[in-house]
C-alpha positions in Angstrom: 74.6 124.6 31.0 76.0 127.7 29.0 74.7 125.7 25.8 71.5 125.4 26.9 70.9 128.9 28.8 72.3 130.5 25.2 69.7 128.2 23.0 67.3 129.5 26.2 67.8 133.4 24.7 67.6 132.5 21.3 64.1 131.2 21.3 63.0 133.8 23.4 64.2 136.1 20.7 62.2 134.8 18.5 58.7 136.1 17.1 55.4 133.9 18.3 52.3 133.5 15.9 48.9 131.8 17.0 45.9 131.3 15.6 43.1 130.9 18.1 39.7 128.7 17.9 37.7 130.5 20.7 35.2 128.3 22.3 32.4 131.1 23.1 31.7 134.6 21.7 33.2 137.6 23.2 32.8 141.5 23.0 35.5 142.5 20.7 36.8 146.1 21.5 39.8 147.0 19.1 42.7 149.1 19.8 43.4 152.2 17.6 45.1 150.8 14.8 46.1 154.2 13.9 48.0 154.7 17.0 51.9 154.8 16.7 53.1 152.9 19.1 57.0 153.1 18.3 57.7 155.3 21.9 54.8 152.3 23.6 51.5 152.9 24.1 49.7 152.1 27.5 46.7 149.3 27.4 45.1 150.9 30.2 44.8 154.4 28.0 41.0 154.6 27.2 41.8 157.1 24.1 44.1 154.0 22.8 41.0 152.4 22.1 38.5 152.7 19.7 35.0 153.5 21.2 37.3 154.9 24.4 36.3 151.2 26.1 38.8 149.5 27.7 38.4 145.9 27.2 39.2 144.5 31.0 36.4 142.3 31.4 36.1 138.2 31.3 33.7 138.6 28.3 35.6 140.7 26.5 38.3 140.5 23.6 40.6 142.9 23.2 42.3 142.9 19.8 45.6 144.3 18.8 46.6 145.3 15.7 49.0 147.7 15.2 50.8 149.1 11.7 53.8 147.2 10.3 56.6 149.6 10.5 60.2 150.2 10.5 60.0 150.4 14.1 58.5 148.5 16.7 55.1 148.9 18.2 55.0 148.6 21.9 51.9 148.5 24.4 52.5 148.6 28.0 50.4 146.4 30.2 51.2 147.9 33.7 48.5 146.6 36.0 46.8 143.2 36.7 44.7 142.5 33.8 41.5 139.7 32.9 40.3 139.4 29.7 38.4 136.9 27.9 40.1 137.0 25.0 43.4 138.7 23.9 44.5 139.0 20.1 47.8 140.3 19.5 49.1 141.3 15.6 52.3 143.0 14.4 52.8 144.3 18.6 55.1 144.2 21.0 54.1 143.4 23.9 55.6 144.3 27.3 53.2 142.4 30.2 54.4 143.6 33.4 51.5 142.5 35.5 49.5 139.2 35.5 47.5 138.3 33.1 44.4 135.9 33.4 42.3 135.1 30.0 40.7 132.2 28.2 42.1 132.5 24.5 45.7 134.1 24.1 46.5 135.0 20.0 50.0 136.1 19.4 50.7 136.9 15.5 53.8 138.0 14.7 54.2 139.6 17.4 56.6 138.9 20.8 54.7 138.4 24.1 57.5 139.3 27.5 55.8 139.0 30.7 57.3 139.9 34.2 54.0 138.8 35.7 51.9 135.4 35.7 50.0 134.2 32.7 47.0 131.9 33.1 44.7 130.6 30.4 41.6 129.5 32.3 39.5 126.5 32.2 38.8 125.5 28.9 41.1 127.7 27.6 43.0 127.3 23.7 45.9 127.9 22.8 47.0 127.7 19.1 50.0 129.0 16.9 50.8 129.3 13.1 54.0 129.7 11.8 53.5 132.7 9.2 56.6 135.2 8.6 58.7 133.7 11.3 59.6 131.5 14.5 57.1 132.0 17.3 57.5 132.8 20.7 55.4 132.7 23.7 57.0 133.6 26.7 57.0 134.5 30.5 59.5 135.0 33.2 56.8 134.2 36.3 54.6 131.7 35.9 52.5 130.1 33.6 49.1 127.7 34.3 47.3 125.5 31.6 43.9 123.8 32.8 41.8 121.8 30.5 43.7 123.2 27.4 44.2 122.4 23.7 47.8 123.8 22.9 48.7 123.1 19.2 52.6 124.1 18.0 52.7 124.2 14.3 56.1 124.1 12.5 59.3 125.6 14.3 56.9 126.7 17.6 58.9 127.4 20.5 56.5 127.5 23.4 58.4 129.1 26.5 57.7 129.1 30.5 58.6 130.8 32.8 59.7 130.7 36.9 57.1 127.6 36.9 54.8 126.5 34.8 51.5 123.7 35.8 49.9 121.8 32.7 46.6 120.1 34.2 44.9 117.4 32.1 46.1 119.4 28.7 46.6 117.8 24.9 49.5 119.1 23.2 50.3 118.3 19.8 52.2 119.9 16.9 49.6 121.0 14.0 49.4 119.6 10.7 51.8 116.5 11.5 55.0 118.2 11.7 57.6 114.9 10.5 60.7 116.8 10.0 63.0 117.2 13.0 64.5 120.0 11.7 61.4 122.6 11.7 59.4 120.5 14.9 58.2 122.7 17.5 59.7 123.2 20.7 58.5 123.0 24.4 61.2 125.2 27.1 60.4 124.9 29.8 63.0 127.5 32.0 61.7 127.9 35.1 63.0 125.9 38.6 59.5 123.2 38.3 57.3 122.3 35.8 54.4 119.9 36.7 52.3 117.8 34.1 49.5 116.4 35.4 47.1 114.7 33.1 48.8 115.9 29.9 49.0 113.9 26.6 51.0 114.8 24.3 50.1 112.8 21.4 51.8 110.1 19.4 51.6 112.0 16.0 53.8 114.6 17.4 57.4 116.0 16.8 57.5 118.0 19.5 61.4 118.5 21.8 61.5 119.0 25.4 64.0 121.2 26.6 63.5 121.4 30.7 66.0 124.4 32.5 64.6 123.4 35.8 63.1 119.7 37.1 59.9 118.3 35.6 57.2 115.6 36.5 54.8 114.1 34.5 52.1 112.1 36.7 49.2 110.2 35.1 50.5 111.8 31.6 50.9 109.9 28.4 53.5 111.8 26.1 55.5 111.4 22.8 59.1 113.2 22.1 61.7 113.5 19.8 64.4 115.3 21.7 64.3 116.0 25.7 67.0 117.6 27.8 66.1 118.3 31.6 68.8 120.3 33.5 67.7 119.4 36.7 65.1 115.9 38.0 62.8 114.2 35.6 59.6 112.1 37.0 57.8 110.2 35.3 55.2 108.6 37.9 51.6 107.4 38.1 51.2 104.9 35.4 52.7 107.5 33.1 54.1 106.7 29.9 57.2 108.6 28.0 58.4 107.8 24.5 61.0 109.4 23.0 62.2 108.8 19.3 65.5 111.2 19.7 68.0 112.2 21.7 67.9 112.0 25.6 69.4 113.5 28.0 68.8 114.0 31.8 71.5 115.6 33.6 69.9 115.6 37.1 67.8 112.8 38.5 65.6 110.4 36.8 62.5 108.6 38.6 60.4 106.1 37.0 57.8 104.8 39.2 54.3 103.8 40.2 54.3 101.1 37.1 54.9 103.7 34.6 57.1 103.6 31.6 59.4 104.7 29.7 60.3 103.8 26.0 63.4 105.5 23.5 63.2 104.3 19.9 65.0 105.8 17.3 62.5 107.1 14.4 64.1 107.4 11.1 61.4 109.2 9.6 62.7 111.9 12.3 66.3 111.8 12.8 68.8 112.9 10.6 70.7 110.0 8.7 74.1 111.1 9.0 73.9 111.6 12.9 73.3 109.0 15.9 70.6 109.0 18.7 71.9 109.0 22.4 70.3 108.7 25.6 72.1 109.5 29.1 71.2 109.7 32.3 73.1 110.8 35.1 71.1 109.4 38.1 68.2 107.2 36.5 65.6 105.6 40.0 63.7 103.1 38.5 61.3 101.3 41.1 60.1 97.5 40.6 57.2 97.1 38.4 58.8 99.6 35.6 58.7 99.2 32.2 62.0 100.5 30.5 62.7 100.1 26.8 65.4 101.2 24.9 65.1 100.4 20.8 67.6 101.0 18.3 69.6 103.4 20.3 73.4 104.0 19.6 74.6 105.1 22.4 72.9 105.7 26.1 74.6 106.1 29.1 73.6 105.1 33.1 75.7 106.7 35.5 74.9 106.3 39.3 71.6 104.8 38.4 69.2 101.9 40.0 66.9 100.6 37.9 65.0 97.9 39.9 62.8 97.2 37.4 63.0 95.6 33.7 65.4 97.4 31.1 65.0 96.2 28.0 67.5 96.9 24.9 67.0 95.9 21.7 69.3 96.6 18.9 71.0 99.0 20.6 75.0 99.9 19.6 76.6 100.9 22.8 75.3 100.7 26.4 77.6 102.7 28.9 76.9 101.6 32.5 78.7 103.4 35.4 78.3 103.0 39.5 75.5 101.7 38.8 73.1 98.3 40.0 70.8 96.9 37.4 67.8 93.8 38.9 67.2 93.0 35.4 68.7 93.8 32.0 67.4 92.0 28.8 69.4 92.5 25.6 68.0 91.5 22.0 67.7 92.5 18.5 69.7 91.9 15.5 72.1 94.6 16.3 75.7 94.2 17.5 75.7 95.5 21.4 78.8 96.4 23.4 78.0 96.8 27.3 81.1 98.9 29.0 80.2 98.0 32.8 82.4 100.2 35.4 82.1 99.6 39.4 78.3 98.6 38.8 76.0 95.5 39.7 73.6 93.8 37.5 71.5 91.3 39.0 70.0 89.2 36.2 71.5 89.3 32.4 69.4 87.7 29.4 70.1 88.1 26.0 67.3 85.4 24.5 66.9 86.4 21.4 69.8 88.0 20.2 70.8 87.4 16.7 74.1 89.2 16.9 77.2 89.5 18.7 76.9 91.2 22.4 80.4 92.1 24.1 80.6 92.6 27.9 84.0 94.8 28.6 84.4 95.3 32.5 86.1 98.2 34.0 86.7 98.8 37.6 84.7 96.1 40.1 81.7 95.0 38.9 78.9 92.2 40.0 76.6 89.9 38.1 74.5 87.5 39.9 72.6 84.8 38.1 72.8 86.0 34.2 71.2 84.0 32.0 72.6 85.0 28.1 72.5 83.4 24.5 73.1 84.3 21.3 73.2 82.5 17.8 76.2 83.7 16.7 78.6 85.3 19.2 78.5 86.6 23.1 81.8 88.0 24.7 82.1 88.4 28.6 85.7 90.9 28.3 87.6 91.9 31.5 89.5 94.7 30.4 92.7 95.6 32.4 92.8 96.1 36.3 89.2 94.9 36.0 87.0 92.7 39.1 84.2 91.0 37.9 82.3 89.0 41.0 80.0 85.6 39.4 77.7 84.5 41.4 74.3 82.2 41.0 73.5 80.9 38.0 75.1 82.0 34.5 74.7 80.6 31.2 76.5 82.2 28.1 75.8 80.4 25.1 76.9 80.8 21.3 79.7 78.3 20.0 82.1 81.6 20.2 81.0 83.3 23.5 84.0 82.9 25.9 85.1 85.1 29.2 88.5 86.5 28.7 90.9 88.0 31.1 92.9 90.9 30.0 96.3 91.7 32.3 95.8 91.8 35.9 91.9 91.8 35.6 90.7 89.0 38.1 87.2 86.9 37.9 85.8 85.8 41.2 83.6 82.9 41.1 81.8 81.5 44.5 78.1 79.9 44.7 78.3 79.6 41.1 76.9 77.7 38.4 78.5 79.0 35.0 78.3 77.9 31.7 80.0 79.0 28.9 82.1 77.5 25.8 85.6 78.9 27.1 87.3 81.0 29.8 90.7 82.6 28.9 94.1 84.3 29.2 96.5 85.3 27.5 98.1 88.3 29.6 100.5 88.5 32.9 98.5 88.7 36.1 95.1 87.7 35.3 93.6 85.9 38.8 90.7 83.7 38.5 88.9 82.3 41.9 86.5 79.8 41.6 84.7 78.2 44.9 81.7 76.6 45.5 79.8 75.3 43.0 80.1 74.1 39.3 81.9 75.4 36.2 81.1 74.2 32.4 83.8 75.3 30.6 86.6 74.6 28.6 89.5 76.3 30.4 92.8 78.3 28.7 94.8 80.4 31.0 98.5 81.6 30.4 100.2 83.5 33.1 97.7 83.2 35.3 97.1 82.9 38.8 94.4 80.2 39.7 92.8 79.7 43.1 90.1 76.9 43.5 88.0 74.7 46.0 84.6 72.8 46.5 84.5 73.4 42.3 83.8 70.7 40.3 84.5 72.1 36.9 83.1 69.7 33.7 85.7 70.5 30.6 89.1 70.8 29.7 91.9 72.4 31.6 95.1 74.1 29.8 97.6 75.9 31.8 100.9 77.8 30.8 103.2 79.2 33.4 100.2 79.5 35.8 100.6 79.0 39.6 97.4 77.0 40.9 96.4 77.0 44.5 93.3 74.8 46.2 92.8 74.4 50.1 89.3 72.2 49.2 88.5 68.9 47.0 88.3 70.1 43.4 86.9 67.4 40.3 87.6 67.9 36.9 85.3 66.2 34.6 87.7 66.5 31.4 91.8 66.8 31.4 94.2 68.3 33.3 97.2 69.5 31.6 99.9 71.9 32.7 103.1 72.8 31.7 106.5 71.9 33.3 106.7 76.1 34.4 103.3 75.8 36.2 102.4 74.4 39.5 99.3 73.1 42.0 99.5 74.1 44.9 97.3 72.2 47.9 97.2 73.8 50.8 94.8 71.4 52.8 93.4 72.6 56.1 91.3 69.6 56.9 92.2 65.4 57.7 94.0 64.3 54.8 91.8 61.4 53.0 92.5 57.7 53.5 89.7 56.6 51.4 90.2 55.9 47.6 86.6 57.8 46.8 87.3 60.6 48.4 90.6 62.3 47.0 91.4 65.6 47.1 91.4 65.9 43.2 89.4 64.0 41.3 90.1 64.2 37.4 88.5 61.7 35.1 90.2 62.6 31.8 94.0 62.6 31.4 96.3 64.4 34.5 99.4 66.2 33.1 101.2 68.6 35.7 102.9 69.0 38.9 101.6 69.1 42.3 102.5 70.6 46.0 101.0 69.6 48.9 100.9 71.4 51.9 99.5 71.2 55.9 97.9 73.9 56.8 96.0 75.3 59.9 92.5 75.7 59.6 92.3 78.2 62.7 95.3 80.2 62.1 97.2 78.2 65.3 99.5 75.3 65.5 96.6 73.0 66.6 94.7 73.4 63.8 96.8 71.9 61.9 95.6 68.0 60.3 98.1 65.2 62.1 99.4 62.4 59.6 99.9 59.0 60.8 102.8 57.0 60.0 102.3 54.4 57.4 99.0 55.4 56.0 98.4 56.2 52.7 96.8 59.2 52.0 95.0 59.8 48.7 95.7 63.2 46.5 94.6 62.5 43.0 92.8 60.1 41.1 92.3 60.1 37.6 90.9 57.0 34.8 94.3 57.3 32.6 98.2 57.0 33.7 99.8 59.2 36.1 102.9 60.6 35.8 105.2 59.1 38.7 107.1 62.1 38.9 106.5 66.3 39.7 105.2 66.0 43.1 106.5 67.6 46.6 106.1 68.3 50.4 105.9 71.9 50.8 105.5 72.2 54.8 108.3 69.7 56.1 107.9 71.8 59.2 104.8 70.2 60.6 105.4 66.9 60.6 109.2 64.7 61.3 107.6 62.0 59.1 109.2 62.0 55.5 106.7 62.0 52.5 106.4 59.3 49.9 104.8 59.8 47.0 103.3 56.7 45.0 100.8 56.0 41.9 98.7 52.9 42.4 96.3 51.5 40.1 93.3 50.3 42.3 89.5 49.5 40.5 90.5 50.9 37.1 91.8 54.0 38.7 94.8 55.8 38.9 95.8 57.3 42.2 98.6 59.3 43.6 98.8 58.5 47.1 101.0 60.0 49.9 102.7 58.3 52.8 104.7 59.8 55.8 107.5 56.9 56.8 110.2 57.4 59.5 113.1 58.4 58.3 
């Protein structure tokens, strides 16, 4: 804020030079140019004037021009004053009452108002870079109707307390394609309201907003825009930006408007990188949003119900946030840093280049649906949730969802594919329930929680503790080392039918296994009853099963012993269970 009230000073420091096409004829009545004005002469001073005729009418023009001197040449304007026209050369002037005209001229000269400036129906407003910077300001407030307002090179246009452009064109004179010399809008007043305005896409023009600022029905092109305070853009507007973005307040986008930041090379400096951010972005269904060679842009505490599209951008930087749709492209690598957000949809279609998802915090994606041709990460990075759900599909012969240490990955209601899921760090948790995994799987030092899965690839475990309390099938191998276990910990009627085992593996079984009798309501009674003598059926699998590795681990609910046996029944191997007396 200190950065921005200081740039807020300079400009206004600054000297303000227009050159006006006037749309009708006026009376001109000049003032004295003879007068020395260095102790400030009063407007309202008839013998200031030459002909003793104060111009104060609506046809009227009242031109300034005063001596260039060592010292400056102030005129007073003390009361209310209309006039059709207003030229002001070499002046300074002090406006400390409202001023209402059609055509408003500053040449090198410095305009400070304390009252209201309005430039009426019809009304132009031009400036010309000639000696200096330009400056056109007023601390009240200032009104644009039906108005041509043309910034040439290094303009600064200022506002005041509020400012209202109605169905204006703004644009910057003679194609201004430099962003080091493009004008400037500041608007520094507590609200500014475009309604109707287009600023034009052969513009350079920034957008610096103190206050908050809406732009309704408008249709505007920017290079750089700061807004302290709320940005909306509503009404079937449309924003594009080509520079750096920032919104520090909040940002709506509504009413099937949109918004579009591209990075224009013609405009921004090589050596430096475009960023967008937005601290508390309100994007309703139906909105366009489109983000195009960006480096870095930032979305903290947003909602963006609509589409967000990003195509070639570097870095996106999501916080608290919940995305319905978010559509990643380009040729451009992109890393997404999510943090304690949920994103509703991923797709990443047409991506030509690596896109890397780190996680921070807990975070939620529900039904992503990604590719890529060459490479797309999913990264938990440490202490990090990430909650799967619906249908996800990560392509790319490299893409793979990795757990750093103790990040977990919940899985439930899912259907997930992607090449491989891995870890390689103490205290990783993965939970998979529910639904259907296609994945090769490599976990070290993990623990593994899983039921109602059925999970179509390979399964590699070191040192990991597994635990199931529903049927799981593995449509590939299963093979743990001597240092990790399976736990079952079955709630339900243990099976006595061959089809119906609790895991079902069709490649190669490897590993040891625990079963355990749980309760299913948290009470003795819900505990499943054995029957003496009957074999029960744990794990089938088409090759050999080792004979050996497997335990009772709840001797406690049952005074039968366990018996553990591998039978070979219809080309299948089976490890079978069965309580005897003792």
């Amino acid at each position: 804020m200190k950065l921005f009230n200081s740039l807020v000073l300079v400009v206004v420091s600054l000297l303000f030079v227009c050159n006006v096409v006037e749309s009708q004829t006026y009376q001109t009545i000049q003032f004295n140019p003879k007068v020395d004005c260095s102790n400030t002469c009063d407007y309202f001073d008839a013998s200031n004037w030459l002909g003793g005729v104060v111009p104060q009418s609506s046809n009227q023009k009242a031109l300034i021009t005063l001596q260039s001197t060592s010292r400056p040449q102030k005129v007073s304007v003390s009361n209310d004053l209309v006039v059709g026209a207003i030229d002001i050369n070499n002046a300074y002037i002090a406006l400390n009452a409202n001023l209402k005209t059609n055509v408003l001229t500053v040449n090198n000269s410095q305009l400070v108002a304390v009252g209201d400036i309005y430039i009426g129906s019809g009304g132009f407003f031009y400036s010309d870079l000639m000696l200096s910077a330009n400056v056109v300001y007023n601390a009240e407030t200032s009104t644009f109707e039906n108005s041509i307002i043309s910034l040439d090179t290094a303009t600064n246009l200022v506002t005041g307390a509020e400012s209202s452009f109605t169905n204006c064109q703004i644009h910057s004179a003679n194609d201004v394609q430099t962003i080091t010399n493009a004008p400037v809008i500041i608007l520094s007043g507590p609200t500014n309201n475009m309604n109707g305005v287009t600023i034009v896409s052969s513009s350079t023009i920034h957008l610096f907003v103190q206050g908050d600022a809406s732009f309704y029905q408008s249709s505007v092109y920017l290079v750089d825009v700061f807004v302290q305070g709320t940005l909306v853009v509503a009404e079937e507007s449309n924003m594009q930006t080509s520079g750096n973005v920032t919104v520090l307040g909040s940002m709506w986008v509504e009413d099937i408007s949109t918004f579009e930041a591209t990075t224009n090379s013609l405009l921004v400096d090589s050596n430096s990188t475009v960023t967008v951010i937005f601290n508390n972005l309100v994007s309703t269904s139906g909105v366009t949003f489109s983000l195009t060679e960006i480096y870095l842009t930032v979305f903290n505490q947003s909602q963006v119900l609509g589409e967000l599209s990003a195509t070639s951008c570097s870095y996106l930087d999501i916080f608290n946030s919940t995305f319905q749709n978010l559509i990643l492209q380009g040729y451009t690598s992109t890393a997404v840093y999510q943090t304690l957000s949920s994103v509703n949809n991923i797709e990443a279609l047409n991506a030509s280049s690596p896109i890397y998802f780190e996680y921070q915090g807990y975070n939620n994606l529900d039904g992503s649906s990604a590719s890529s041709d060459y490479y797309l990460g999913v990264i938990l990075l440490n202490s990090s949730v990430l909650e799967l759900s619906g249908v996800n599909t990560i392509q790319g012969d490299s893409s793979s969802i990795s757990l750093f240490e103790n990040a977990t990955l919940s899985m439930n209601n899912i259907a997930l594919t992607v090449p491989i899921i891995m870890s390689a760090y103490n205290g990783s948790t993965i939970t998979a329930t529910n639904g259907e995994i296609t994945s090769s799987i490599l976990l070290q030092e993990a623990n593994v929680v899983l039921g109602g899965i059925q999970i179509t690839g390979d399964v590699y475990l070191t040192n990991c503790n597994v635990t199931s309390s529903d049927n799981v099938f593995i449509r590939g191998n299963y093979m743990a080392n001597t240092d990790s276990q399976w736990n079952i910990n079955y709630p339900y009627d243990l099976p006595t039918n061959s089809q119906s085992s609790i895991i079902t593996v069709t490649g190669q079984f490897v590993g040891s296994l625990s079963l355990g009798l749980v309760s299913s309501n948290g009470t003795p009674s819900g505990i499943p009853t054995v029957v003496a003598n009957t074999p029960y059926y744990i794990l089938s699998s088409s090759e050999s099963i080792p004979s050996f590795g497997y335990t009772f681990s709840t001797p406690s609910v049952t005074t039968l012993t366990p018996h553990f046996e591998v039978v070979y029944q219809y080309y299948t191997y089976y490890l079978t269970v069965t309580f005897k007396n003792n």
